[in-house]
KEDRENTOR-410927 format. One record per residue (C-alpha): x negated, y, z negated. Coordinates in steps of 0.2 Angstrom, whole numbers, padded with zeros to 4 digits, always signed. Layout:
N
XYZ ...
***
This chain:
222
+0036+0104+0176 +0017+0108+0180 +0015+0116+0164 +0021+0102+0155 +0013+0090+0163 -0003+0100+0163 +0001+0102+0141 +0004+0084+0140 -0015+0079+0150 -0022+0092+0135 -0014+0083+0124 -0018+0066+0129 -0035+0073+0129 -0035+0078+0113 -0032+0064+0105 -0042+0053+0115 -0056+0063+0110 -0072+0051+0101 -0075+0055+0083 -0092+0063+0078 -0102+0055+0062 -0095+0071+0054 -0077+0064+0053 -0081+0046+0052 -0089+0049+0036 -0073+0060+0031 -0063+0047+0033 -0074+0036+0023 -0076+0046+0007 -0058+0048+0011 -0054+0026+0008 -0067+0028-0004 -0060+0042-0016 -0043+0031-0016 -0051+0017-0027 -0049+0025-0044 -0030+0025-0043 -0031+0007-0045 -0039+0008-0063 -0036+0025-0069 -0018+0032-0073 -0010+0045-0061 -0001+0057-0074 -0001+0058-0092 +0010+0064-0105 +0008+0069-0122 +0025+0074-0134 +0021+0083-0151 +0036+0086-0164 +0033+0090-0182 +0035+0073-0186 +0021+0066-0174 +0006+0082-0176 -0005+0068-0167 +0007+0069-0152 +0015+0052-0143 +0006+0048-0127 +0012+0041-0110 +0000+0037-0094 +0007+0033-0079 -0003+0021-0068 +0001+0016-0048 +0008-0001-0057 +0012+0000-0073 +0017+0012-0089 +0005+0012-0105 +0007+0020-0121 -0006+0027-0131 -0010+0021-0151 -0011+0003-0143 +0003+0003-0132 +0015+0008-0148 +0019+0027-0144 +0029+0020-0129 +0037+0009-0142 +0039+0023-0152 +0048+0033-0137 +0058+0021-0133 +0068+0022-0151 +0068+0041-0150 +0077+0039-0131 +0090+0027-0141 +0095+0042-0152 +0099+0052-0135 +0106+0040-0127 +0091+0037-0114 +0087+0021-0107 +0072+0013-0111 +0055+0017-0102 +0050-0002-0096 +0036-0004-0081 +0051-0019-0074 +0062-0001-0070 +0049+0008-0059 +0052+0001-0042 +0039+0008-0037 +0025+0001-0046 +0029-0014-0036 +0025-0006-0018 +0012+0007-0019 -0003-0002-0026 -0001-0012-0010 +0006+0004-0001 -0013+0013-0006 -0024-0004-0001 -0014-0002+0018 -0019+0016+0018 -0037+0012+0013 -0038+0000+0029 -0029+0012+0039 -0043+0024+0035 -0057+0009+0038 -0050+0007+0055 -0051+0024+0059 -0069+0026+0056 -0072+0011+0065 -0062+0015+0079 -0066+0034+0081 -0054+0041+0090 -0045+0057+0087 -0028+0048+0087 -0033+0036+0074 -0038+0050+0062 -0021+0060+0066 -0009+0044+0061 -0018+0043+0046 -0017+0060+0040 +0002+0062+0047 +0005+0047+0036 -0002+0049+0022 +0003+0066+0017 +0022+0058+0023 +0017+0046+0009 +0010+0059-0005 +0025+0070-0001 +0038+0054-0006 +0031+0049-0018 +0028+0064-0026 +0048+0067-0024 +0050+0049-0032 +0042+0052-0048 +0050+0069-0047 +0067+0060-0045 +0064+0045-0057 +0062+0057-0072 +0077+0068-0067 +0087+0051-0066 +0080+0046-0083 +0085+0065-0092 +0101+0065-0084 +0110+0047-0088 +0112+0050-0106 +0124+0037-0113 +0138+0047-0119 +0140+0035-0136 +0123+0041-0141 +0120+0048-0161 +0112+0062-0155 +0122+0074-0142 +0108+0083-0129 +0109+0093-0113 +0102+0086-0098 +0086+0088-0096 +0071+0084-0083 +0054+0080-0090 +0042+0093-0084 +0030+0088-0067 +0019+0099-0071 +0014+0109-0086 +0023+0112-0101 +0042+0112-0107 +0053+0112-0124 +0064+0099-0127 +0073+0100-0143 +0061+0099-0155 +0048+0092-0145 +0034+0100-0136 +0031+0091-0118 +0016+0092-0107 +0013+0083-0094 -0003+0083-0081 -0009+0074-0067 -0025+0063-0072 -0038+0055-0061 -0028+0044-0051 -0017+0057-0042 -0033+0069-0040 -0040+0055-0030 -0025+0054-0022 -0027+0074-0018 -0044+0073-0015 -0042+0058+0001 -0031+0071+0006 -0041+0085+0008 -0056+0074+0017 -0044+0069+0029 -0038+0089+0030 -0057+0093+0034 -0062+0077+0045 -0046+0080+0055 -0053+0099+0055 -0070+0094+0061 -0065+0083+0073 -0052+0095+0083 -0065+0109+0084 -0076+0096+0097 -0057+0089+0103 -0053+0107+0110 -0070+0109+0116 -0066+0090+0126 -0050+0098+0131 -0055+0112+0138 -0068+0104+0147 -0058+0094+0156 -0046+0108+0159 -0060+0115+0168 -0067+0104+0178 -0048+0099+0184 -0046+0104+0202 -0034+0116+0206 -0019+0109+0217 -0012+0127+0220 
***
């Protein structure tokens, strides 16, 4: 029981510990870097066949899908996924273009009050949550384009396997070559991460220090 309860006064001490400029201005660059996802697309993907040597082009924004050539290459997807039996891509379908604009703007206050704040437990809920957030939605996306790949209509003209879009990188399907990439957006996404990553970092170095401090000068009851 002592050793729990002396664990549990570390703790607390821990993340009661103030935040230095150091990690305050971590956390800011960290709101900061999140405000190209709101103009600039988070993935891209580009489709070449022999009939299209110029490639079909899709980006994917935190809101919306748009087509390269204008907007007409998604239009022009959209009748080679008839072929197959694929639904039609549509922004209207992606349930999550209508949360995570707003799910971002939370995160970029949640990070605001941590730096106002300045505490070490501020800085710890907002990295906790936001790597819970990238993981998700990284699974999301992962899981909308299996979904997409894998309910074929089974009256389509053109019979295919199943397939799964590739994530990351580059993948034949039929006569297609697929690549896909993450663009800006999602590396300022990754890069909000790893300021929080090295706030958090910064900040725990002086939060043991505090800690131990304190375990010092406790007196000894035994």
């Amino acid at each position: 029981w002592c050793r729990m309860r002396d664990f549990l006064k570390r703790t607390n001490a821990f993340l009661d510990a103030p935040l230095d400029l150091g990690p305050r201005v971590m956390v800011l660059c960290a709101a900061l870097a999140l405000l190209p996802t709101f103009t600039s697309p988070l993935y891209t993907m580009t489709m070449f066949a022999p009939q299209y040597p110029e490639g079909l082009r899709l980006q994917i924004y935190s809101y919306k899908l748009v087509g390269g050539n204008g907007g007409q290459d998604i239009k022009e997807i959209n009748v080679l996924n008839h072929y197959i039996g694929m639904r039609d891509l549509a922004t209207e379908d992606f349930g999550e273009f209508k949360w995570m604009p707003f799910v971002i703007g939370a995160f970029a206050l949640l990070f605001a009050r941590t730096v106002v704040m300045g505490r070490m437990t501020h800085l710890v809920d907002s990295l906790v949550l936001f790597v819970y957030f990238g993981g998700f939605a990284l699974w999301s996306f992962g899981y909308k384009m299996w979904t997409y790949g894998h309910n074929l209509a089974p009256t389509a003209a053109v019979k295919v396997a199943p397939f799964m879009p590739p994530m990351f990188g580059y993948k034949q399907l039929a006569n297609f070559e697929v690549y896909s990439y993450p663009a800006l957006g999602s590396y300022a996404l990754g890069s909000s991460a790893l300021l929080l990553v090295l706030g958090f970092f910064l900040a725990a170095r002086r939060a043991g220090k505090s800690a131990a401090l304190l375990e010092q000068h406790r007196p000894n009851m035994f």
